[in-house]
ROSE-4610 file (N, C-alpha, C; in Angstrom, 1 decimal, always signed):
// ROSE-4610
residu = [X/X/X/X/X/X/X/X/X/X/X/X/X/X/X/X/X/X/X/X/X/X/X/X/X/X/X/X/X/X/X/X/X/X/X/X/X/X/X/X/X/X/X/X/X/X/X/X/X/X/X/X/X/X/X/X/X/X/X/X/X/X/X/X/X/X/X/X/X/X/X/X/X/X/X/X/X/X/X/X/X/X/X/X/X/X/X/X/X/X/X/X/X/X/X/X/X/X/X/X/X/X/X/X/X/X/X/X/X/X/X/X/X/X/X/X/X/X/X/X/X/X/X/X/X/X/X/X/X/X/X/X/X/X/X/X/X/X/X/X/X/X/X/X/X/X/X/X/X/X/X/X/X/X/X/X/X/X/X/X/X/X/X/X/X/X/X/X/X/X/X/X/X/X/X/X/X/X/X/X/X/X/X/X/X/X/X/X/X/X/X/X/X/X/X/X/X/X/X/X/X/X/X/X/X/X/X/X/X/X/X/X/X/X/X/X/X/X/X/X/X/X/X/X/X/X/X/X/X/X/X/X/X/X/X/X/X/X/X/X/X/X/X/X/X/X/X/X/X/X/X/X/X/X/X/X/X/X/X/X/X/X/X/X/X/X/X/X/X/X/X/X/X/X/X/X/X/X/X/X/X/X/X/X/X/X/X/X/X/X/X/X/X/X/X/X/X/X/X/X/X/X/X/X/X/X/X/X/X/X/X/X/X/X/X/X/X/X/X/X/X/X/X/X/X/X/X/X/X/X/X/X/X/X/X/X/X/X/X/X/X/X/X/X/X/X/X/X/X/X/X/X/X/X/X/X/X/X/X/X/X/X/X/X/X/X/X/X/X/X/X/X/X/X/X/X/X/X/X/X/X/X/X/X/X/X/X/X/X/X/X/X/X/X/X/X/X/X/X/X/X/X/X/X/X/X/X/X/X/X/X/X/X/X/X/X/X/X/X/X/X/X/X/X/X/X/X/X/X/X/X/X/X/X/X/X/X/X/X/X/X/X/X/X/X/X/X/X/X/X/X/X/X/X/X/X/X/X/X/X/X/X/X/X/X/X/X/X/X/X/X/X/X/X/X/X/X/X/X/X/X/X/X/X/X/X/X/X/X/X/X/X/X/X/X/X/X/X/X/X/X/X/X/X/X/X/X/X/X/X/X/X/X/X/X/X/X/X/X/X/X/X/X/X/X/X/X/X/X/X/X/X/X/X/X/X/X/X/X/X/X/X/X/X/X/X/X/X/X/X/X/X/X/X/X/X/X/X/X/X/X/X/X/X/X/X/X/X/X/X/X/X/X/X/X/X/X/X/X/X/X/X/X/X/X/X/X/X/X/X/X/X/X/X/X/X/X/X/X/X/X/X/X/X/X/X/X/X/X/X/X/X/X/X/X/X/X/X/X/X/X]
num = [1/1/1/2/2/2/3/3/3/4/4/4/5/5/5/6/6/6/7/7/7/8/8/8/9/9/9/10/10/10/11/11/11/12/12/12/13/13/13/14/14/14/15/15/15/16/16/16/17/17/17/18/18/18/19/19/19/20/20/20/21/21/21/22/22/22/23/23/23/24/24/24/25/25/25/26/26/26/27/27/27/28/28/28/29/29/29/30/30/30/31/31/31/32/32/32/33/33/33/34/34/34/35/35/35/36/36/36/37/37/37/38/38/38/39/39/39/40/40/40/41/41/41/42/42/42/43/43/43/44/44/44/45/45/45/46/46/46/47/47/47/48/48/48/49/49/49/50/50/50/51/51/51/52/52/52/53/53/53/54/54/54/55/55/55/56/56/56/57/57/57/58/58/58/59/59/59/60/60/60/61/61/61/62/62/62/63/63/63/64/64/64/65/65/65/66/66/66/67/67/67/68/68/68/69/69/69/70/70/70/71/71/71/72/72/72/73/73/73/74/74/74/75/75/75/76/76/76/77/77/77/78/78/78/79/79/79/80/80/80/81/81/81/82/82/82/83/83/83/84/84/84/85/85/85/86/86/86/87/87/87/88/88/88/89/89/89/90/90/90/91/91/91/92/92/92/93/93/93/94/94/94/95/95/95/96/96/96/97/97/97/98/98/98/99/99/99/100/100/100/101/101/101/102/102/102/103/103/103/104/104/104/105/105/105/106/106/106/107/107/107/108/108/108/109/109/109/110/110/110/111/111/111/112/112/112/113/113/113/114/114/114/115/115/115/116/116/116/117/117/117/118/118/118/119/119/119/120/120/120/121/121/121/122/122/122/123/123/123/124/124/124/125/125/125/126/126/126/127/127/127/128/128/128/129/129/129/130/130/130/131/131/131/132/132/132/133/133/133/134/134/134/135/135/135/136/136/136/137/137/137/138/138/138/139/139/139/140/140/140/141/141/141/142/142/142/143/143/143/144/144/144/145/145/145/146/146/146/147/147/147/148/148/148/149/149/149/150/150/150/151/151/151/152/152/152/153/153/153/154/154/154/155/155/155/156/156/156/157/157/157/158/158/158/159/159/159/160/160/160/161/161/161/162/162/162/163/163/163/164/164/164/165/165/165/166/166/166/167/167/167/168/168/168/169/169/169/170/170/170/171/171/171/172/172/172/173/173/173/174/174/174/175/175/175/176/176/176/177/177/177/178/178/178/179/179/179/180/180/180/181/181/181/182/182/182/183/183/183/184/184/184/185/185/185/186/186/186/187/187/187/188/188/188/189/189/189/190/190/190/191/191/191/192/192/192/193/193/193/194/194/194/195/195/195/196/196/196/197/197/197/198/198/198/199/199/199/200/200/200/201/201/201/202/202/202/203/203/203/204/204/204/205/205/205/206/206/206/207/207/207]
x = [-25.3/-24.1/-23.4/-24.3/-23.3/-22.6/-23.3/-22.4/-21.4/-21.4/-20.0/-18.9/-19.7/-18.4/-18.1/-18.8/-18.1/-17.4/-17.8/-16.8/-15.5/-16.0/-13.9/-12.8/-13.9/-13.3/-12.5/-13.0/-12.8/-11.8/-11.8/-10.9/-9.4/-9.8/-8.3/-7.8/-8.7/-7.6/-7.3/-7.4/-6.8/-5.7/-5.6/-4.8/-3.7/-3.6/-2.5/-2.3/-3.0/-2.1/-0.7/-0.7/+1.0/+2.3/+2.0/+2.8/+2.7/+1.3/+1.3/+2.2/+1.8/+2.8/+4.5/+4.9/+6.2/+6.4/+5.9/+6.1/+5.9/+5.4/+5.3/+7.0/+7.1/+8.4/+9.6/+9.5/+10.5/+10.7/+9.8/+9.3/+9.7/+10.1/+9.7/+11.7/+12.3/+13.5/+13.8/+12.7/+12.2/+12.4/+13.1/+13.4/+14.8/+14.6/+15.5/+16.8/+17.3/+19.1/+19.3/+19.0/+19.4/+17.9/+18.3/+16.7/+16.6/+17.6/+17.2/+16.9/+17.4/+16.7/+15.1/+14.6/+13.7/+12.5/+12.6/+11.9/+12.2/+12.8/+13.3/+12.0/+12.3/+11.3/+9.9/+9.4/+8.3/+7.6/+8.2/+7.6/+7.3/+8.2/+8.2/+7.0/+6.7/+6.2/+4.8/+4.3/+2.9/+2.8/+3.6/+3.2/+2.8/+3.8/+3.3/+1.7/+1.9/+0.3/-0.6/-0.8/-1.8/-1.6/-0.7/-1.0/-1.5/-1.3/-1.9/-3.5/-3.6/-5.1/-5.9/-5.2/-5.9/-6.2/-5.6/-5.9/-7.0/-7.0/-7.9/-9.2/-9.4/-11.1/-11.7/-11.4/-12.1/-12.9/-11.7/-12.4/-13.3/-12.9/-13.5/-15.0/-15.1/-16.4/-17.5/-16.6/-17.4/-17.7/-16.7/-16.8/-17.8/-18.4/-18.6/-20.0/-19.8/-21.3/-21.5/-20.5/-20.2/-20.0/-20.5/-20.1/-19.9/-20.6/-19.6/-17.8/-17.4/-16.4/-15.0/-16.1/-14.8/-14.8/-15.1/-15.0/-14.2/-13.4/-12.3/-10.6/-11.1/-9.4/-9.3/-9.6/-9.1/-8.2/-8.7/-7.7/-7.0/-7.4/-6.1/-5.0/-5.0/-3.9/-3.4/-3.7/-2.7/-2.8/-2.4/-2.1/-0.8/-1.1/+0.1/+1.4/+1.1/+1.9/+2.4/+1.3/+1.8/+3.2/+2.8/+4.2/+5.5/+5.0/+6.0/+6.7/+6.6/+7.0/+8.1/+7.2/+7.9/+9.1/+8.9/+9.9/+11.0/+11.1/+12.0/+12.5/+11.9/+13.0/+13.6/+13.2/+13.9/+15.2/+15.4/+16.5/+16.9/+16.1/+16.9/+17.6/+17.0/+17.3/+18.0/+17.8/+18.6/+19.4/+19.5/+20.7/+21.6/+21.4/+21.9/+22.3/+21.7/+21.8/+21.8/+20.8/+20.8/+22.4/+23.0/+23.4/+23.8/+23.8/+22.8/+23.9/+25.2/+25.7/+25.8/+25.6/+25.5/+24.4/+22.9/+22.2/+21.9/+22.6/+22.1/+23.0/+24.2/+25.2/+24.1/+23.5/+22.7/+22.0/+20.9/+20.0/+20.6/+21.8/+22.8/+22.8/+23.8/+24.2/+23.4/+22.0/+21.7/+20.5/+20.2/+18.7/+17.6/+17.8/+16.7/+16.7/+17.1/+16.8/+16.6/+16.6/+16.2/+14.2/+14.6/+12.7/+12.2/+12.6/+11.9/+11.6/+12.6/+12.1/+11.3/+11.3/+10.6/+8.4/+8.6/+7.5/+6.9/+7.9/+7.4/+7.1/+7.7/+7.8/+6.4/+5.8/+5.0/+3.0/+3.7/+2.4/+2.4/+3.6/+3.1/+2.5/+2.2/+0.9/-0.5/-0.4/-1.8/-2.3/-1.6/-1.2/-1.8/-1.1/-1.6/-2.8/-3.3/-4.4/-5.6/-5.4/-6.6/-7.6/-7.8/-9.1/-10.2/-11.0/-12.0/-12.0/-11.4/-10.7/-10.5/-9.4/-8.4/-9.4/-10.0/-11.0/-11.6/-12.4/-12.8/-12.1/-10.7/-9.9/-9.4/-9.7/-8.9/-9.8/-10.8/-12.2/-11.6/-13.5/-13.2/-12.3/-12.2/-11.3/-9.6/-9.4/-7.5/-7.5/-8.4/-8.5/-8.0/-8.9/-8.6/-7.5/-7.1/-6.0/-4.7/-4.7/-3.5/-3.5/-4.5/-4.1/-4.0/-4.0/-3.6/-1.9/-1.4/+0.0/-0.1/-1.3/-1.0/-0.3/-1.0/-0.2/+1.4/+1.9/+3.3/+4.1/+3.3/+3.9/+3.5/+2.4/+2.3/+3.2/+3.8/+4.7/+6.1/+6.9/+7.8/+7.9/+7.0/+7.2/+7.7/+7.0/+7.5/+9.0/+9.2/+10.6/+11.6/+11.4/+12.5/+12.6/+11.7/+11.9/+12.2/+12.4/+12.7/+14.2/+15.0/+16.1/+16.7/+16.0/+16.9/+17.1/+16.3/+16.5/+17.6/+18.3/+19.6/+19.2/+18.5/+17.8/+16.5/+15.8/+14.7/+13.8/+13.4/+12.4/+10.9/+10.4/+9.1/+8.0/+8.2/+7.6/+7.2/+8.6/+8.6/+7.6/+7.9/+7.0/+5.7/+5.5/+4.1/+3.1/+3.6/+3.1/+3.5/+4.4/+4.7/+2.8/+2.9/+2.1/+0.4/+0.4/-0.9/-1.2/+0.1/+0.0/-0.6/+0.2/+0.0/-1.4/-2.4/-3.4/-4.9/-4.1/-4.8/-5.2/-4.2/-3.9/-4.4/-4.1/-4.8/-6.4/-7.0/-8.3/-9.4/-8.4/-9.2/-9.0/-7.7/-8.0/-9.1/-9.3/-10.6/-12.1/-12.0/-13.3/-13.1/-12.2/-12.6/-12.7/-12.3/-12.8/-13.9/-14.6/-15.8/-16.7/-16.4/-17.4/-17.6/-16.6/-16.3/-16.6/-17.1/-17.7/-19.4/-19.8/-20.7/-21.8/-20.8/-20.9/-21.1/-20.6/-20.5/-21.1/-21.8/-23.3/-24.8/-24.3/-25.1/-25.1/-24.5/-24.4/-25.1/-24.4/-25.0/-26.3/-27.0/-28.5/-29.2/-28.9/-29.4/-29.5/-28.3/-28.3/-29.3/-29.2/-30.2/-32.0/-32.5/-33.6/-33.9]
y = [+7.9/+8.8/+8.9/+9.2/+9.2/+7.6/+6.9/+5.4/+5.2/+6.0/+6.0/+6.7/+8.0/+8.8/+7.9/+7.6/+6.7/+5.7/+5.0/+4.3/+4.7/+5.3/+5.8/+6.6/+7.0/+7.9/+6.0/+4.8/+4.3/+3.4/+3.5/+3.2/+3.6/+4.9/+5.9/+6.0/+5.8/+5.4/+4.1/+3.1/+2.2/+1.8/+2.6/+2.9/+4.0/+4.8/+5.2/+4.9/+3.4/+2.9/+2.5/+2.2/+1.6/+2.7/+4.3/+4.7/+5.4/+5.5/+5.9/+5.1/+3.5/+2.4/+3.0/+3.0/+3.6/+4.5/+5.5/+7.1/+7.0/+5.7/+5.7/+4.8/+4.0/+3.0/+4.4/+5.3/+6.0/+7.2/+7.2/+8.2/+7.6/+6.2/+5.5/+5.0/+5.1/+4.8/+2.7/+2.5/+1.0/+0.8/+0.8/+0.9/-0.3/-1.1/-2.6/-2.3/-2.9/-2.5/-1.9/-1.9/-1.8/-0.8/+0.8/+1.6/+2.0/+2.0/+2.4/+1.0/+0.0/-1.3/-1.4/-1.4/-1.7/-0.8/+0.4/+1.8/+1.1/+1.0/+0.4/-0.3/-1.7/-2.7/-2.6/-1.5/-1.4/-0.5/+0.6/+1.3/+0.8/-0.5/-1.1/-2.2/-2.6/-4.0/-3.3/-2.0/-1.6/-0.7/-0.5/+0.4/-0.7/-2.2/-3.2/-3.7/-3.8/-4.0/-4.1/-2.0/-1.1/-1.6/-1.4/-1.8/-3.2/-3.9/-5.3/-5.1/-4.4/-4.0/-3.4/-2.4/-1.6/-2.1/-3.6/-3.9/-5.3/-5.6/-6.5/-5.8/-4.6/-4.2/-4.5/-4.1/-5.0/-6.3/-7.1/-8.3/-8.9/-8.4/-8.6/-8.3/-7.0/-5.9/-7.1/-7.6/-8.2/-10.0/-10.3/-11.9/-11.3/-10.5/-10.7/-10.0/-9.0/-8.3/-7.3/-6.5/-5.6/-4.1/-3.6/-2.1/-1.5/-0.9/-0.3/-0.3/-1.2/-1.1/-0.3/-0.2/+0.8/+2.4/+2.9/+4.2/+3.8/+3.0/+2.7/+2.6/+2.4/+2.2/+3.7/+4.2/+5.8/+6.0/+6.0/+5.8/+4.8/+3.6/+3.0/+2.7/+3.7/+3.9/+5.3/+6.0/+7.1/+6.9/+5.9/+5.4/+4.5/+3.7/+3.0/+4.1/+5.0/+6.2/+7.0/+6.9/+7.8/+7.2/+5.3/+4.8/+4.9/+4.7/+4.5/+5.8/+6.5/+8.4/+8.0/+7.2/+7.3/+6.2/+5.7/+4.2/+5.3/+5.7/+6.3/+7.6/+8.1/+9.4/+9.1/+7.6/+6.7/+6.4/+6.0/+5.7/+7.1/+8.1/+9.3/+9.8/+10.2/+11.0/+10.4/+9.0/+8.3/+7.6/+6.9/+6.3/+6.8/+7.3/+8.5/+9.7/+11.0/+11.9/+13.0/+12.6/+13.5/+13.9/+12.4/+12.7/+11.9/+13.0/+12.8/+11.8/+11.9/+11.3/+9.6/+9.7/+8.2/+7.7/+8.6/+7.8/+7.3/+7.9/+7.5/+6.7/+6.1/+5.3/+4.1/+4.4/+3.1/+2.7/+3.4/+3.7/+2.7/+3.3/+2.3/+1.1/+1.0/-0.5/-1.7/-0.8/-1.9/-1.8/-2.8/-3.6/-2.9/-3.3/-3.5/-1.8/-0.8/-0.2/+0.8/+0.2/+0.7/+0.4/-0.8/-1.2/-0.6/-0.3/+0.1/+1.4/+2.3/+3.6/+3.9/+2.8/+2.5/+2.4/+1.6/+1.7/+2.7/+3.6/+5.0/+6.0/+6.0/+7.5/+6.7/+5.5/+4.6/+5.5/+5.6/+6.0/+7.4/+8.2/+9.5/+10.0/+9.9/+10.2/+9.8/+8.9/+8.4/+8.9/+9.3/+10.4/+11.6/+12.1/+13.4/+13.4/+12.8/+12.9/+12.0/+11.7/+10.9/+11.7/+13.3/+14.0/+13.9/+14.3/+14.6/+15.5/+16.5/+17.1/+16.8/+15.6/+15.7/+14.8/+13.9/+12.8/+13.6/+14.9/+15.9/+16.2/+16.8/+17.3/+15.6/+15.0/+14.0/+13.3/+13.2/+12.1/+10.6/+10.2/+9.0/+7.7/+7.6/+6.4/+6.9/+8.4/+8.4/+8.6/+8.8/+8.7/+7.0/+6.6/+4.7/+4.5/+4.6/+4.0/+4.6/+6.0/+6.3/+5.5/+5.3/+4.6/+2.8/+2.1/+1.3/+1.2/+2.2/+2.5/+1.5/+1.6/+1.0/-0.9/-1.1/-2.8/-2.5/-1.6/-2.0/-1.5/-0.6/-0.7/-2.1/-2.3/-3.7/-4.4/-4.7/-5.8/-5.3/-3.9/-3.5/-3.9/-3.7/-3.7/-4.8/-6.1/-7.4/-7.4/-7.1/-7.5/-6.4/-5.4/-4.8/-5.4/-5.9/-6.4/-8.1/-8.5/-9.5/-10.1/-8.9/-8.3/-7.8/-7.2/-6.7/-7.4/-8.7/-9.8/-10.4/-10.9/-12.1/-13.6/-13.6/-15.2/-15.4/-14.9/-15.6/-14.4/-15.1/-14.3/-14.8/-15.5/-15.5/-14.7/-13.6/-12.5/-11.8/-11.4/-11.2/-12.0/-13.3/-14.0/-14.4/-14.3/-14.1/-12.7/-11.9/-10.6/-10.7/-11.0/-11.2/-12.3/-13.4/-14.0/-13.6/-13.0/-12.5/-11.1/-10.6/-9.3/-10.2/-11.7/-12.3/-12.6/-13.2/-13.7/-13.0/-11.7/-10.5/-10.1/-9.6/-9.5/-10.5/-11.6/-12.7/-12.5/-12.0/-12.2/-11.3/-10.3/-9.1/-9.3/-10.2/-10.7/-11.8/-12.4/-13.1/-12.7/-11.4/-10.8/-10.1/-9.6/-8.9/-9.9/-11.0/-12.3/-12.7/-12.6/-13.0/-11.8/-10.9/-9.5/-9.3/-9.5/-9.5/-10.2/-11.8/-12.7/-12.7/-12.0/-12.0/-10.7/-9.8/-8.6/-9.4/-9.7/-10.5/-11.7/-12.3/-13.4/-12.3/-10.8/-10.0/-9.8/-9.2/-9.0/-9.8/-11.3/-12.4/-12.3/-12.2/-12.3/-11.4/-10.2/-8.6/-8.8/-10.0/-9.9/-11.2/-11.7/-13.1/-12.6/-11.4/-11.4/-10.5]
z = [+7.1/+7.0/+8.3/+9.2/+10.5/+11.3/+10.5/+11.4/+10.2/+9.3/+7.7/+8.7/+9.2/+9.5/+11.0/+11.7/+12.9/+12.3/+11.4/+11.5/+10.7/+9.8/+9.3/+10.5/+11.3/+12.4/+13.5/+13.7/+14.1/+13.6/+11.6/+11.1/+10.8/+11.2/+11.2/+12.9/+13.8/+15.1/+15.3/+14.2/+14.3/+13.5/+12.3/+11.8/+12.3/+13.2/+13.4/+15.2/+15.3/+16.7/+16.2/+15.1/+15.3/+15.4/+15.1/+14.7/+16.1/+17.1/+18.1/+19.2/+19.0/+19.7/+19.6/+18.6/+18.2/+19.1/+18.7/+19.4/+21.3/+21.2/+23.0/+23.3/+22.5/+23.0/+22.1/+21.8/+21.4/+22.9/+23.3/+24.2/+25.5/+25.6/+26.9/+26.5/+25.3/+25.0/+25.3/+24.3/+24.8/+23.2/+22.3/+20.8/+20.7/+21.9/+21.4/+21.4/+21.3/+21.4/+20.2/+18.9/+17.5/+17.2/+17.8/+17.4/+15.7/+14.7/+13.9/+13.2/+13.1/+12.8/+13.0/+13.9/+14.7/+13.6/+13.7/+13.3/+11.7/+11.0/+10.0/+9.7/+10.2/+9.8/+10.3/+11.1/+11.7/+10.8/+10.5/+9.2/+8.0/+8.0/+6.6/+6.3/+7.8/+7.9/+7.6/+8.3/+8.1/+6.9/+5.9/+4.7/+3.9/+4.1/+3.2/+3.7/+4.8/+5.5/+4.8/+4.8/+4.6/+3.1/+2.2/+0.5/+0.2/+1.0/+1.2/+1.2/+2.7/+3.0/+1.8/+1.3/+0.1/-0.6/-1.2/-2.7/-2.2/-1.0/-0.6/-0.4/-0.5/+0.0/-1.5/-2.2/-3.7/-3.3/-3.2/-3.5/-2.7/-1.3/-0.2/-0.2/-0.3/-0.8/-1.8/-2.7/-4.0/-2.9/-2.6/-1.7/-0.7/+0.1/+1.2/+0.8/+0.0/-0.5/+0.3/+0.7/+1.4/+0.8/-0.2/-1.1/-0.4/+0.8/+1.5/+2.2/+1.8/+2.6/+1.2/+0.4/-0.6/+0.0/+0.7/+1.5/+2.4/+2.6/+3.6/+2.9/+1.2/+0.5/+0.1/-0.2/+0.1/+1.3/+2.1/+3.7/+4.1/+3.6/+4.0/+3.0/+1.5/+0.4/+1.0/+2.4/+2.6/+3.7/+4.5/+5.7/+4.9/+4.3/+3.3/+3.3/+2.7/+1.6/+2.8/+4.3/+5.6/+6.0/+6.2/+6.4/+5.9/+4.4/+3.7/+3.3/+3.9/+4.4/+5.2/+6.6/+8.0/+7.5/+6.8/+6.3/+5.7/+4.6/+4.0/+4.8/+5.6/+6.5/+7.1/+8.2/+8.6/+7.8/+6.4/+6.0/+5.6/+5.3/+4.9/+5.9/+7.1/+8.0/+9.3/+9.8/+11.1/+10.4/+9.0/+8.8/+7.8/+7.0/+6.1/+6.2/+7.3/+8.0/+6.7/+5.6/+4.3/+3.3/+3.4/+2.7/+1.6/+0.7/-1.0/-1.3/-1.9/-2.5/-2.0/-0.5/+0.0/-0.2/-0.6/-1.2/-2.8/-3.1/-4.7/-4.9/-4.1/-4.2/-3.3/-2.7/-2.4/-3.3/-3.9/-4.7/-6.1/-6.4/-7.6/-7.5/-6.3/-5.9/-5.2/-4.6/-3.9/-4.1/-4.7/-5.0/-4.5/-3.2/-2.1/-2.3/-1.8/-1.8/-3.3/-4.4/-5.9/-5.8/-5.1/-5.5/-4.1/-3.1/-1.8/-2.2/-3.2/-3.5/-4.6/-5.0/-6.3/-6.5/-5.0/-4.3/-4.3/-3.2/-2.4/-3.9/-4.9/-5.7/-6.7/-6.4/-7.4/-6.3/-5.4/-4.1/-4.0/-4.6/-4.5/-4.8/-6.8/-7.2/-6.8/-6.0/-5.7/-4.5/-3.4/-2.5/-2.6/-3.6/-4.2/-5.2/-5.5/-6.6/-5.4/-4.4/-3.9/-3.2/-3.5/-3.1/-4.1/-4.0/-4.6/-5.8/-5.4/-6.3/-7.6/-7.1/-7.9/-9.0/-8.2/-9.3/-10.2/-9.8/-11.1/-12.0/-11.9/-12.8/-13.3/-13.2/-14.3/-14.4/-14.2/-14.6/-14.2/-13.7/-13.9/-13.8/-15.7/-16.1/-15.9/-16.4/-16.2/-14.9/-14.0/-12.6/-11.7/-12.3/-12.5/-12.9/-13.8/-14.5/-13.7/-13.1/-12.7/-11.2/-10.8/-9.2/-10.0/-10.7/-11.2/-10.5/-10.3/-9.9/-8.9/-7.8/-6.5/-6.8/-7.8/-8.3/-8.0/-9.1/-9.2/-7.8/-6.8/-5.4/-4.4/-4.6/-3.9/-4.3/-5.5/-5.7/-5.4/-5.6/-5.5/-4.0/-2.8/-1.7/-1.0/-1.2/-0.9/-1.6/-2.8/-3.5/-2.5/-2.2/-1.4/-0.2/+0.5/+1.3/+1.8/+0.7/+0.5/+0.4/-0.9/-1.2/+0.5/+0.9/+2.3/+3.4/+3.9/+4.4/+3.9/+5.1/+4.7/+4.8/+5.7/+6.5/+6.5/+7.2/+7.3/+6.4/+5.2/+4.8/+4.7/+5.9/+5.9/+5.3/+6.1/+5.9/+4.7/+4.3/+2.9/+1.8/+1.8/+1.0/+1.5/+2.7/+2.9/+2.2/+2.7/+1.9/+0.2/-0.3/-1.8/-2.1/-1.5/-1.5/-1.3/-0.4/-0.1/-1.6/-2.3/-3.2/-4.4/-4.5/-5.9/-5.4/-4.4/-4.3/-5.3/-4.1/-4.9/-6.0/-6.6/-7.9/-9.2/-8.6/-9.4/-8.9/-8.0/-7.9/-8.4/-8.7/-9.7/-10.5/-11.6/-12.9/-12.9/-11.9/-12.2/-11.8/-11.2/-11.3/-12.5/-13.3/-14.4/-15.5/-15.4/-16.6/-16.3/-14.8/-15.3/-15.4/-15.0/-15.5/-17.2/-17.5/-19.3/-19.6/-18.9/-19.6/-19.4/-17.9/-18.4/-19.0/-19.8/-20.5/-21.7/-21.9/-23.6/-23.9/-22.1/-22.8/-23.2/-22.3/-22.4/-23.5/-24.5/-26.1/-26.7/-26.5/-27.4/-27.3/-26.1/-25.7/-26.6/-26.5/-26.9/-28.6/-29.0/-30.8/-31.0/-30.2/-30.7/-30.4/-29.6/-29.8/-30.8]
């Protein structure tokens, strides 16, 4: 129990170097010629990260034979959801300056920012429901099924950002790419779990 709590304790100050990195080059007024750009894509780059990270402790856990390391996607789906906070105030508050009707005219018109918010409001509930708590009051399986949510943010995330690139979208499709890997790799641990649930049956009726 105590080398669990050292290490989440070691997983969460690693998890909030980047936003500490920031807050030093904001502090130090070292934010590049173009500071709301910058803060822009740096917020963006680690919320996709961390949803990346999240949906990889599964498989990883099952490839590596590692069970423990599912006590670490709890934290790093609200380190995701922390960024993708600091990502959208960023557009709310330094480039928008709160105001409403210029956003929902974005929100209309422009793509990129329909699926980037699409993400964030996809991570809220999972945000909010990720105590312990909350797992009591909804059990279980609607417990499961509602963080299911985190798929359609992983994927909205790459597509916004993909959409908001003009040139080089490396990146973007790297992470699109690392979301599909994923994704497809839990459909293939759940086809072979189901498959071998169902030689189990056949066994169980033939003796």
């Amino acid at each position: 129990m105590l080398r669990t709590r050292w290490a989440k304790l070691l997983f969460f100050v690693c998890a909030a170097v980047p936003v500490g990195w920031l807050a030093w080059r904001f502090w130090n007024q070292d934010l590049t010629a173009n500071p709301l750009e910058y803060i822009t894509h740096f917020t963006g780059d680690w919320t996709i990260r961390f949803l990346v990270l999240t949906l990889a402790i599964t498989p990883l856990r099952k490839l590596l034979g590692l069970p423990d390391l599912i006590r670490f996607r709890r934290m790093s789906g609200l380190f995701a959801f922390f960024y993708g906070c600091l990502h959208l105030l960023t557009y709310l508050v330094l480039d928008k300056l709160f105001d409403v009707h210029e956003i929902w005219k974005d929100v209309y018109k422009r793509p990129f920012i329909t699926a980037g918010f699409t993400a964030w409001v996809l991570m809220l509930p999972l945000a909010i429901t990720s105590t312990k708590g909350w797992i009591r009051r909804l059990g279980g399986r609607r417990w499961q099924r509602l963080h299911r949510l985190i798929y359609g943010a992983a994927i909205a995330g790459p597509i916004h950002y993909y959409w908001l690139v003009k040139s080089d979208i490396r990146l973007p499709v790297l992470y699109g790419g690392l979301v599909m890997v994923l994704l497809l790799a839990r459909v293939g641990f759940w086809a072979f779990a189901r498959r071998g649930r169902a030689r189990q049956v056949a066994a169980m009726q033939e003796l």
